[in-house]
C-alpha positions in Angstrom: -33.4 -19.5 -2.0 -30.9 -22.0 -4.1 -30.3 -19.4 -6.9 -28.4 -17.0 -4.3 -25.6 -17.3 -2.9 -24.1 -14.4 -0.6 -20.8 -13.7 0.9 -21.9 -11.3 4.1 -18.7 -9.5 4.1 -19.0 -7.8 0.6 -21.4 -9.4 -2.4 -24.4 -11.0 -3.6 -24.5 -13.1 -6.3 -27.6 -14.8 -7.9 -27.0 -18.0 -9.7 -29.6 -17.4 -12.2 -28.8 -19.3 -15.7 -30.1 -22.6 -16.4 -26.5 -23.6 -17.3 -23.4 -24.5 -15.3 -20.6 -21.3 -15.4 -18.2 -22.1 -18.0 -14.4 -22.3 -16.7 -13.2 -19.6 -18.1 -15.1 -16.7 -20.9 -16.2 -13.0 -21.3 -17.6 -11.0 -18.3 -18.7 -8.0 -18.2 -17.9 -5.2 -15.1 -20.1 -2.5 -14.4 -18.9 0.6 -13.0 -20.6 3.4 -10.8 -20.3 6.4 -8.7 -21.4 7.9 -5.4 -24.9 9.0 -7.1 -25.7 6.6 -9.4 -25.2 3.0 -8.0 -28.6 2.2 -6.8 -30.3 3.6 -10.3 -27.4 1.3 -11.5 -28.1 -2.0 -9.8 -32.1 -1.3 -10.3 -31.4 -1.5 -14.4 -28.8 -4.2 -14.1 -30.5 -6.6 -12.1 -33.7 -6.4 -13.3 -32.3 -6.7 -16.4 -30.5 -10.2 -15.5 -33.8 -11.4 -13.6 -35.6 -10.8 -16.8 -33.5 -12.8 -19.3 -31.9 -15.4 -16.1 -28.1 -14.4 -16.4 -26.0 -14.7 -13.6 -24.2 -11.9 -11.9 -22.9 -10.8 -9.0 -22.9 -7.3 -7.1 -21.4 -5.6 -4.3 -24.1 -5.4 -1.5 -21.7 -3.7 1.3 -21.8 0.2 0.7 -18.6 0.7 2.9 -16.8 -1.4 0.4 -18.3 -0.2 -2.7 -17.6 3.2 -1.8 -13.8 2.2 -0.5 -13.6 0.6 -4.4 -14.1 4.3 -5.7 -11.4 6.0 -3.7 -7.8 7.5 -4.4 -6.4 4.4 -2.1 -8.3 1.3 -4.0 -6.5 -1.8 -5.0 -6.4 -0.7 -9.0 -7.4 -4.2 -10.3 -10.5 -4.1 -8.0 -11.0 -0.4 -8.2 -14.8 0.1 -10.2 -15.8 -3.5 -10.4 -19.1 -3.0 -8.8 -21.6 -5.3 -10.9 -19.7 -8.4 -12.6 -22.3 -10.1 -15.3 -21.4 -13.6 -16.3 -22.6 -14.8 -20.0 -23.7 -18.5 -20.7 -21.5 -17.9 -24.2 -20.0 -15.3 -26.8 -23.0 -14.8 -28.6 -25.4 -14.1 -25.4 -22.1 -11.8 -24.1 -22.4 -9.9 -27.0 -26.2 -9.7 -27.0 -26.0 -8.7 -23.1 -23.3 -5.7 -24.3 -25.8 -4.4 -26.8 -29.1 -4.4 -24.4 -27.5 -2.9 -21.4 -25.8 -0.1 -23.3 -28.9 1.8 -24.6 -29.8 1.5 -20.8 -26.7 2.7 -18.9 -24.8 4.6 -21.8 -25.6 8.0 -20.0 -24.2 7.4 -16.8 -20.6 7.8 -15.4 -18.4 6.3 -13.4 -14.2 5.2 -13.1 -12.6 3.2 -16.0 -11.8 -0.1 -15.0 -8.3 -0.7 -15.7 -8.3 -4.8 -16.2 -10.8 -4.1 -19.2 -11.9 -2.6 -22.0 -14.9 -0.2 -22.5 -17.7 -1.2 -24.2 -18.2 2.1 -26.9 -18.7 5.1 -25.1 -20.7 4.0 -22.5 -18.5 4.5 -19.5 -19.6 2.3 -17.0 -19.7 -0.8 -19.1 -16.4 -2.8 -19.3 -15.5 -6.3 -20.2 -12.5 -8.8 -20.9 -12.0 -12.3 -21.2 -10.8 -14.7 -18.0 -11.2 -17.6 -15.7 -14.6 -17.5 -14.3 -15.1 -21.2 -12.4 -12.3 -22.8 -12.7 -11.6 -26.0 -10.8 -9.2 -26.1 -7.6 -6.6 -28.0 -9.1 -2.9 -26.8 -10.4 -4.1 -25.3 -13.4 -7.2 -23.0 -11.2 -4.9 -19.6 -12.0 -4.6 -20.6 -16.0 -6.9 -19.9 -19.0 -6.4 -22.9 -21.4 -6.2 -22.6 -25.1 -7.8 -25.2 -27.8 -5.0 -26.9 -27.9 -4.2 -27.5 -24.3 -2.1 -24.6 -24.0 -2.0 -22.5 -20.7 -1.7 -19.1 -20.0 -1.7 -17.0 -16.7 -5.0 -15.4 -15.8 -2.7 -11.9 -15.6 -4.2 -10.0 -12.1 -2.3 -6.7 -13.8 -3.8 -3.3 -14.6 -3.8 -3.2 -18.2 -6.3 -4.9 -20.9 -5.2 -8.2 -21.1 -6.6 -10.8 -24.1 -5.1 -14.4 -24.6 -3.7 -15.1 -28.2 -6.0 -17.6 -28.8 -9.0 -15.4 -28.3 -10.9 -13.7 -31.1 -11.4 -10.0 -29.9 -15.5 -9.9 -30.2 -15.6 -6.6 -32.0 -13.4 -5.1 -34.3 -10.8 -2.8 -33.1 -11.7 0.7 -32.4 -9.4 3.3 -33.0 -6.8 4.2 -30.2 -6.8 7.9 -29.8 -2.8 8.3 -29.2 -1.9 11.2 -26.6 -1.2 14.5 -28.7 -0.1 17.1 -26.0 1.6 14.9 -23.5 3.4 13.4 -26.0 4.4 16.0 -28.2 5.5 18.2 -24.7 7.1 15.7 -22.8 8.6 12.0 -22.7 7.8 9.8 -19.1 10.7 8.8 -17.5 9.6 6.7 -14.6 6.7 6.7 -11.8 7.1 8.0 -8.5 3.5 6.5 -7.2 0.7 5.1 -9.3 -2.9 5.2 -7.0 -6.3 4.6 -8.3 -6.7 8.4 -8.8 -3.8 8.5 -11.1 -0.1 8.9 -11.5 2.7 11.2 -10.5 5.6 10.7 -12.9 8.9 12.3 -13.7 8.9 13.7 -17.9 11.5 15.3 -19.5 10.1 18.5 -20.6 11.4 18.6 -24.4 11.1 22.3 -25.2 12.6 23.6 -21.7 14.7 20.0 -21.8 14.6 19.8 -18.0 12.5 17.2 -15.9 9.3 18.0 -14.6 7.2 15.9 -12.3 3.7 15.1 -13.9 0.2 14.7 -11.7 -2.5 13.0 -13.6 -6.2 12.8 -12.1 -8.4 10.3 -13.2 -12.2 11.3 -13.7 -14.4 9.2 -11.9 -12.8 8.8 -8.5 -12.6 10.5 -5.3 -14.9 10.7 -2.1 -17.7 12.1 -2.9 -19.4 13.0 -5.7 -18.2 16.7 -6.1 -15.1 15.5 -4.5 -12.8 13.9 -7.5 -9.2 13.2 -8.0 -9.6 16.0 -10.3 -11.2 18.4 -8.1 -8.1 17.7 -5.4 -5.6 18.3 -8.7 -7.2 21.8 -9.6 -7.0 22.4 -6.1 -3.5 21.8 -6.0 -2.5 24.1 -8.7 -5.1 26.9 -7.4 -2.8 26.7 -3.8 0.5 26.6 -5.5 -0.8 29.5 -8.0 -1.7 31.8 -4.3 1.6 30.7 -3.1 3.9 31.1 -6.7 6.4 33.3 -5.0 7.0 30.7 -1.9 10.5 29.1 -2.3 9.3 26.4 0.1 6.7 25.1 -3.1 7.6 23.6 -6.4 6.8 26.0 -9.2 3.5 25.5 -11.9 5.0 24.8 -15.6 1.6 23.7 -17.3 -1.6 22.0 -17.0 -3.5 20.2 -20.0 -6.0 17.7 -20.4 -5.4 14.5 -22.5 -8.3 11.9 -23.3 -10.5 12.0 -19.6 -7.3 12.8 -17.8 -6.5 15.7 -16.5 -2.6 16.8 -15.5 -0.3 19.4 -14.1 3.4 19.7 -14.8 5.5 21.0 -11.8 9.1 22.0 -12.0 11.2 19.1 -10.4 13.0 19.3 -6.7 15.7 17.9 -6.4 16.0 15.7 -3.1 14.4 12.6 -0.7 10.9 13.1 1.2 11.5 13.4 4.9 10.4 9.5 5.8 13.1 8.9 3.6 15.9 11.3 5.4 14.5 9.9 8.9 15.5 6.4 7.5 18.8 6.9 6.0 20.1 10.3 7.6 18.0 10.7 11.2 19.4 9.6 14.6 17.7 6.5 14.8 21.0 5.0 11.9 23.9 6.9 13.9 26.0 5.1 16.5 24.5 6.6 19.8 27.6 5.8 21.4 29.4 8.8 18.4 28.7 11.6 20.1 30.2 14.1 17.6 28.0 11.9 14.7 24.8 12.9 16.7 25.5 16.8 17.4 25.9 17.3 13.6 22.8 15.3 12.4 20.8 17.2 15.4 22.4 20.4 13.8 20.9 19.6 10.7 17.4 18.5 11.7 17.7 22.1 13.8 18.0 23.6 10.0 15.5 21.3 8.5 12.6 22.1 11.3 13.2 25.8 11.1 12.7 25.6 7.2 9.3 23.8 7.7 8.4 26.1 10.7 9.1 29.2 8.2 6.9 27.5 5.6 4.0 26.9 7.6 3.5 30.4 8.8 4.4 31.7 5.5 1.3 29.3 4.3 -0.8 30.3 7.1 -0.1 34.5 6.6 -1.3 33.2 2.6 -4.1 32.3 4.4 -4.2 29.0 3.1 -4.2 25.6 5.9 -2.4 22.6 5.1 -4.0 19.8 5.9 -2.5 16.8 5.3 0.7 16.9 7.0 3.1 13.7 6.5 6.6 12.6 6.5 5.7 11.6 2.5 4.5 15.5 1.5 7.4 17.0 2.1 11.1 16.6 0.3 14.5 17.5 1.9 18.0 18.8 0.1 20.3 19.0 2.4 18.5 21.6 5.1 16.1 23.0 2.2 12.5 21.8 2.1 9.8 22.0 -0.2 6.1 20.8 0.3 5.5 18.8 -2.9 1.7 17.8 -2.1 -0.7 20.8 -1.7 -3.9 18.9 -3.4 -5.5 18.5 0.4 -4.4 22.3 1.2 -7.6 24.8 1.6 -8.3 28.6 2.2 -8.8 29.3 5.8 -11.4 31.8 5.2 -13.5 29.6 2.8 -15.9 26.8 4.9 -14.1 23.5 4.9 -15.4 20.8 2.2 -12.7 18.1 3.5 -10.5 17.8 6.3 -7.7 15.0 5.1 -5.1 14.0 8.0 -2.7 11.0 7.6 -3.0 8.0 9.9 -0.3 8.6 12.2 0.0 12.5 12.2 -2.9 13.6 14.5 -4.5 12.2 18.0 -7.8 11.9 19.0 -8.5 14.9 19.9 -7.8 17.0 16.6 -11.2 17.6 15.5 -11.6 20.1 18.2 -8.9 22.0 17.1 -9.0 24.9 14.4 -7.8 24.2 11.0 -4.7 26.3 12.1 -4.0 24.4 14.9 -4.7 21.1 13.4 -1.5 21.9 11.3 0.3 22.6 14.5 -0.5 19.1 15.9 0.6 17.3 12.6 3.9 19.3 12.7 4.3 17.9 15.8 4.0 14.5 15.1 5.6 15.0 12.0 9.0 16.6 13.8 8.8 13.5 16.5 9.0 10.7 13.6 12.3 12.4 12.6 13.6 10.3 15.7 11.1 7.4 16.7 8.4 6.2 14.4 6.2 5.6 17.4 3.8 7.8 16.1 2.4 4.7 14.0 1.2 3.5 17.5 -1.6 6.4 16.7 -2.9 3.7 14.6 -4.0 1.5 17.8 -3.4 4.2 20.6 -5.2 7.4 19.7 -4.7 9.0 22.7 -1.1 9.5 21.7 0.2 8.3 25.3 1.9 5.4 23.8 3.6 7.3 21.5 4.6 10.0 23.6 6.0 7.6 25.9 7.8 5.6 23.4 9.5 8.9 22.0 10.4 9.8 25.3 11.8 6.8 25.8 14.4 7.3 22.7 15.4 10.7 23.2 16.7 10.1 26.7 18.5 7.0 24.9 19.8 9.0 21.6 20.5 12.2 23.9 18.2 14.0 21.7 18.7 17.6 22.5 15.6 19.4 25.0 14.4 21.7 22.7 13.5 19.2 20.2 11.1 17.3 22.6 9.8 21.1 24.1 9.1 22.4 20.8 7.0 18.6 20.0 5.3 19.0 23.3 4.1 22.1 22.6 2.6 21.7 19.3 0.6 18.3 19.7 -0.5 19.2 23.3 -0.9 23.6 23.5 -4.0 23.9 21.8 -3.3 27.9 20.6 1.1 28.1 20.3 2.0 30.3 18.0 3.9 28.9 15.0 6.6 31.8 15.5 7.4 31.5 19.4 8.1 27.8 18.5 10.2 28.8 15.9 12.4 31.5 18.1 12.5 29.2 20.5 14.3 26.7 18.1 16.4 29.4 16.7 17.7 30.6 19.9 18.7 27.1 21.5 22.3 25.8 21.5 21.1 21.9 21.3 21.8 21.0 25.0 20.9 18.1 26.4 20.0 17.8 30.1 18.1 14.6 31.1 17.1 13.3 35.0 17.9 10.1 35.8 14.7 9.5 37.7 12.7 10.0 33.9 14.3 6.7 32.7 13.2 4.9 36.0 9.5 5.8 35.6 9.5 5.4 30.8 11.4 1.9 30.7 8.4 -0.2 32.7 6.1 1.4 30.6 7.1 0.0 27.5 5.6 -4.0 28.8 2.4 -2.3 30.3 1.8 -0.7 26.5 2.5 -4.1 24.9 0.0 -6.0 27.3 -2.3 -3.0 27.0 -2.3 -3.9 23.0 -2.7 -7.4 23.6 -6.3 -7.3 25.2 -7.6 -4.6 23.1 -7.2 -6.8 20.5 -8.4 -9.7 22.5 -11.7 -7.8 24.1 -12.7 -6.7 20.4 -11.6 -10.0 18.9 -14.1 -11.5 21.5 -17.0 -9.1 20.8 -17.1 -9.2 17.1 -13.9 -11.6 15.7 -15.4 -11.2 11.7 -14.4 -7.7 12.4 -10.7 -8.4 12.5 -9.9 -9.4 9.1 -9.5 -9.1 6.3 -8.3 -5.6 7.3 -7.1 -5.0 4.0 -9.2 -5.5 0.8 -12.1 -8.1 -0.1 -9.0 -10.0 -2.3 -7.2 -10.9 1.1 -8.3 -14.3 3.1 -8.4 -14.7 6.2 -6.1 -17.0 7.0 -3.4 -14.9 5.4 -0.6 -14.5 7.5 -0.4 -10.0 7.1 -4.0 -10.0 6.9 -6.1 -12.6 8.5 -6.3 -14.4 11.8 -3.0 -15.4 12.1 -1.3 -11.7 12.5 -4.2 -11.4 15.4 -3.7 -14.5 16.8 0.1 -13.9 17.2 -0.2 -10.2 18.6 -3.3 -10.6 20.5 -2.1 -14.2 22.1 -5.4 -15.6 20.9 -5.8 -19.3 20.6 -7.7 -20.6 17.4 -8.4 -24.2 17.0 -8.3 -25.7 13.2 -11.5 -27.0 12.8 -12.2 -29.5 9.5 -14.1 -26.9 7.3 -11.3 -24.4 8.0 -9.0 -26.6 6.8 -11.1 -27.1 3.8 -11.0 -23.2 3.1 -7.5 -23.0 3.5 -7.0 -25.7 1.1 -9.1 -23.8 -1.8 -6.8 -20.7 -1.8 -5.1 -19.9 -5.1 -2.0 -18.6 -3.5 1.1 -20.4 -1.7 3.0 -17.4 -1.2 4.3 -16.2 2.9 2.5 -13.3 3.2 -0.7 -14.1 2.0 -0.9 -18.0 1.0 -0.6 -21.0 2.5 2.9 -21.2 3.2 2.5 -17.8 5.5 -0.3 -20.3 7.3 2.3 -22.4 7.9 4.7 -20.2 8.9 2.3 -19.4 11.7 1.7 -23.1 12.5 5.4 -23.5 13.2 5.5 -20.2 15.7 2.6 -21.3 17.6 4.5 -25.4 17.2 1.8 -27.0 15.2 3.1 -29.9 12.9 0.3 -32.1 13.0 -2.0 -32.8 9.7 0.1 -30.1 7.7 0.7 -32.7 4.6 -2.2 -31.7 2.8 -0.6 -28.1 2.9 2.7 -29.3 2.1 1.3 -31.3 -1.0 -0.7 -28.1 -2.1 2.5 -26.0 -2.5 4.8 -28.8 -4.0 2.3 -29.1 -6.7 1.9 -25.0 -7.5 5.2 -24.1 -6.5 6.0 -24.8 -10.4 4.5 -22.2 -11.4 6.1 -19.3 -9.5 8.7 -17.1 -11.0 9.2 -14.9 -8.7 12.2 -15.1 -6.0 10.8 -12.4 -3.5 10.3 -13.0 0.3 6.4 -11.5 0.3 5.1 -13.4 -3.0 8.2 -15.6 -4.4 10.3 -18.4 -3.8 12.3 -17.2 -1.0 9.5 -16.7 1.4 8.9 -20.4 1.3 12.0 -21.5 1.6 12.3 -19.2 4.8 9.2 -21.2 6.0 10.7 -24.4 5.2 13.6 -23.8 7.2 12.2 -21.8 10.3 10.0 -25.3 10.0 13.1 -27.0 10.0 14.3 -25.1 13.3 11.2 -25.8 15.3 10.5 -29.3 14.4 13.9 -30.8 13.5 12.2 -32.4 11.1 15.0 -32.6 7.9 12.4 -33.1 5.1 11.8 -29.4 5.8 15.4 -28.8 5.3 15.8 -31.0 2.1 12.9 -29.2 0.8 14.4 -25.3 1.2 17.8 -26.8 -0.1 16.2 -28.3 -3.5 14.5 -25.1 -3.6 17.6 -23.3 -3.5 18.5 -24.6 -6.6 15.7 -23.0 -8.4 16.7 -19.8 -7.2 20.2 -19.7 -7.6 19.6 -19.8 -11.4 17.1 -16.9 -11.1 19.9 -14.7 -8.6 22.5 -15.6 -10.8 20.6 -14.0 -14.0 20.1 -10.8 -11.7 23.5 -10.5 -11.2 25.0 -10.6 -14.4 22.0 -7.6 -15.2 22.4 -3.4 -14.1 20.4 -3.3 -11.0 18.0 0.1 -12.5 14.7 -1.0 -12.0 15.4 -3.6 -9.6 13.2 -4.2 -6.4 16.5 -4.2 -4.1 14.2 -3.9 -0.5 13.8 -6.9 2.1 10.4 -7.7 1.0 9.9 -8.0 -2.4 13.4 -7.4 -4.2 17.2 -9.1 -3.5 17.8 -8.0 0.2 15.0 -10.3 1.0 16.9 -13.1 -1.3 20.3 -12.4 0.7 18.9 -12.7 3.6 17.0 -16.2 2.8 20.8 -17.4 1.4 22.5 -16.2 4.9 19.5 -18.1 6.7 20.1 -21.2 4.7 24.0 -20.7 5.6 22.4 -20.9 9.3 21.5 -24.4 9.0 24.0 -26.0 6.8 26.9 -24.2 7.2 28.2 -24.5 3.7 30.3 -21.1 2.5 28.6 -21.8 -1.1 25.6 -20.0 0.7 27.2 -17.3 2.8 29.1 -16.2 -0.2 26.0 -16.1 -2.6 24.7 -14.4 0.2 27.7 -11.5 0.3 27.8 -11.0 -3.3 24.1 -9.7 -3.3 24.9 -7.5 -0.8 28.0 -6.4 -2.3 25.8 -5.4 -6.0 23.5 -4.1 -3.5 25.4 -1.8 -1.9 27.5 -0.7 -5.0 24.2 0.4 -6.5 23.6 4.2 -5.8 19.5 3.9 -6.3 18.9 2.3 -2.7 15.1 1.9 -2.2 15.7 3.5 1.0 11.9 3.1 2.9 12.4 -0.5 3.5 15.6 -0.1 5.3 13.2 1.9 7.8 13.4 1.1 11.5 9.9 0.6 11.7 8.7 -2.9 11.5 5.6 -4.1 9.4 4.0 -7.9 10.2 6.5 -10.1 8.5 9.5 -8.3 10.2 7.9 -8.7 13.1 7.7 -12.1 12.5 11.3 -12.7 11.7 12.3 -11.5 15.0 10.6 -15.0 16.2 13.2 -16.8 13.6 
């Protein structure tokens, strides 16, 4: 059937208009939700068989519903039918003959657009919509030859040199938020909403804001909203706790609905782990490690005491994580209760974090589910080898792993008892675990013969990794990636073959039509673009037939701004030099210096600025630029480098506001990949 064409992994589009789609135009997005989306499609596309427009949908429920969720990609998040017009006039008439059909039902607000009336599942804006694969493919052009970025942000976006097709409706302004309290900054914006910090102007004290978005959740009955009334119901139950943040106000504003919280001071426990836990001391500073295993003594009593206070409230946690929880000093408060249910009610949701809980949690109470995430929670104070849980969910490679680190750090008995006991006894009592704790003196008493039998373990669970990934890459490899979103390709080096080739030791041969697809990607950035494809060539030595990827990049590369290792300037150049390193090859060499130059104006302009609201992590801010400059130095040895290099870290360091989670020890893809450098 020539009119269809179909990517398997997550749409359907039919190819239905008698005329070619024009470059770039008004489309129109239409929304759903968990109960509506087939009665959706049915009037859509019966509708756009009827009158020949094109359109596509997605055909994949998995995805669709994933699209509709708390953790969505918020430019993506909604778009389930996208309707492609011939022209204005035919957009406009499409607009006006689906509303009367749809305008009853409900579903999320797409972000990237604007609604049509009040119909809220009908959304439109204007953007590239065929454009050819040449250097201007990510550019809308104007009437007089102009170009302007096809923004990929989450706001309404409309070029200057577009007419808006209706006149402007009026922008209801926020009255209560506004009036009560001025935004600061956000802590985390998801595609259920935003947590901020205000400044509450009549009790002039910060607050932290939750917002909920309607629309979005996972289930039907199950919204962001629900899971923020459900959060102030818990925190109402547990009002005289001092191990909870106290209610100040909830409102509604527009479709939003939000609660104010009073403000703890403090870092979430990931956060303490990274900068304050044993895994940053000197394990060779004895006195340094008794004092932080005093304090993490403190810190795990306070959480023990919080949980059985929670539990005697009747009320189970839930979701347990090294995020929920923030840490002063040895205080701790629980600062995410929206997961949080009562015992004695039967459970409508049962939300874990990745990471926190083993296989064999379901079997386990709601009680003692909590038990088992305390445990993992109090072993990634020391090791984060409880992300293994994410391939391993047996827990034995984690165990082992942890094991492994507190015979090295000296990490006092109790500690691993008290761990032992929660993730593995399925009926401990919170409160002999936390005597236990309270009655120890930290000693630390290890056998000799325990090293012998974890060290060898450590290449068996690497090997053991490597043909899981291998026997499932075998039975099923379109499984394997993307493993992120329908947006990533799959020859992007964090989420496409590549990562599985390198950690499963998988040989893939290029073939021509590979190649080909390769070529047609809109992005030439490391982590997910064609110079992260080439980063990979160059580990597994692969030089030949790499000019058409080379060309591709010199003739975008133009375009990018940005100086970042994962999507800027300084992840190529760190390609072009570890290209440099394996090949010898100096064009590779020349090419990273003259890119230098490019970037040395840009870091020179971020020097001269006050670092607030500067990305300062490895990734994506000027640690990742530093390290690129000291790389550079590696190869050319001119002190120009090395002290560009120094005096980023320098204004790093002098700034108090270090982004703190990327100076983790845990090690995501590209990290991994720079241990190969």
């Amino acid at each position: 059937m020539k009119d269809v064409s179909c990517d398997y992994n997550f749409f359907t589009q039919f190819d239905l208009s008698l005329k070619p789609l024009p470059r770039q135009g008004w489309k129109i997005h239409i929304s759903c939700y968990y109960d509506n989306y087939q009665d959706i499609l049915n009037i859509v596309s019966d509708y756009c068989f009827r009158n020949k427009i094109t359109f596509k949908y997605i055909n994949n429920t998995n995805i669709l519903f994933s699209l509709l969720e708390k953790s969505a990609n918020r430019f993506s998040a909604g778009k389930y039918i996208t309707i492609y017009p011939d022209d204005e006039k035919s957009f406009k008439y499409i607009l006006e003959s689906l509303y009367d059909e749809l305008k009853l039902f409900n579903g999320p607000y797409i972000l990237t657009d604007k609604r049509y009336l009040d119909a809220k599942v009908i959304y439109y804006r204007y953007g590239l919509i065929n454009p050819q694969s040449d250097s201007y493919q990510d550019y809308l052009i104007g009437p007089d030859g102009e170009t302007i970025k096809d923004l990929k942000d989450c706001y309404y976006f409309q070029p200057d040199f577009v007419t808006p097709p209706f006149s402007e409706e009026l922008i209801q302004e926020p009255k209560y938020l506004s009036k009560k309290y001025l935004v600061e900054s956000a802590i985390n914006i998801n595609n259920s909403g935003g947590i901020y910090i205000a400044y509450a102007k009549e009790m002039h004290k910060k607050v932290v804001l939750k917002e909920a978005r309607p629309y979005v959740g996972i289930s039907e009955e199950l919204t962001s909203i629900y899971f923020r009334k459900n959060e102030k119901r818990n925190l109402g139950i547990l009002a005289s706790s001092p191990y909870t943040p106290n209610i100040i106000d909830e409102f509604w504003e527009w479709e939003h609905y939000y609660i104010a919280l009073e403000y703890i001071e403090g870092i979430n426990f990931s956060d303490y782990a990274a900068s304050a836990g044993p895994a940053v001391m000197h394990k060779e500073n004895k006195q340094e490690l008794i004092h932080c295993y005093k304090k993490i003594k403190e810190i795990f009593i306070n959480i023990l005491k919080a949980v059985i206070e929670f539990h005697k409230s009747e009320i189970v946690l839930g979701d347990i994580s090294s995020d929920n929880i923030i840490v002063n000093n040895t205080s701790i408060t629980f600062i995410d209760l929206e997961d949080a249910q009562l015992i004695d009610k039967k459970p409508q949701f049962n939300a874990k974090t990745v990471g926190f809980y083993n296989e064999g949690i379901d079997e386990l109470s709601l009680k003692n589910q909590d038990k088992q995430k305390l445990g993992y929670l109090f072993l990634n104070m020391f090791s984060n080898s409880n992300k293994l849980l994410y391939l391993d969910r047996t827990g034995g490679m984690t165990d082992r792993i942890f094991q492994s680190f507190a015979i090295e750090y000296q990490v006092p008995k109790i500690f691993v008892e008290i761990i032992n006991l929660l993730i593995k006894s399925k009926n401990i009592e919170l409160e002999y675990v936390l005597k236990l704790l309270e009655n120890d003196n930290l000693k630390v008493t290890y056998d000799n013969a325990i090293k012998k039998e974890i060290y060898p373990c450590l290449s068996e669970e690497i090997n053991s990794l490597k043909k899981t990934i291998q026997y499932h890459y075998n039975k099923h490899s379109k499984a394997f990636y993307p493993i992120n979103s329908p947006e990533k390709n799959d020859y992007s080096l964090l989420y496409g073959y590549p990562l599985i080739s390198l950690m499963g030791g998988i040989h893939i041969s290029e073939e021509n039509h590979m190649k080909d697809q390769i070529l047609k990607i809109n992005d030439i950035s490391l982590a997910n673009g064609i110079s992260g494809y080439l980063f990979y060539k160059s580990l597994i030595g692969q030089f030949k037939d790499i000019e058409s990827y080379i060309k591709k990049i010199d003739n975008e590369i133009k375009h990018l701004s940005d100086i970042n290792i994962r999507n800027g300037l300084c992840g190529i150049g760190i390609t072009y030099l570890h290209m440099y390193k394996k090949s010898q090859d100096k064009s590779f060499l020349t090419k990273a210096i003259d890119l230098e130059k490019r970037i040395q104006k840009l870091v020179i302009s971020e020097l001269e600025k006050d670092l607030i609201g500067i990305n300062l992590g490895l990734l994506d801010g000027l640690t990742g630029v530093a390290y690129f400059y000291t790389y550079l130095y590696e190869f050319t040895l001119e002190t120009k480098y090395l002290v560009l290099s120094e005096s980023l870290i320098k204004k790093i360091l002098s700034h108090k506001k270090i982004f703190l989670r990327e100076f983790h020890f845990q090690l995501n893809p590209i990290q991994m990949f720079f241990h190969h450098i």
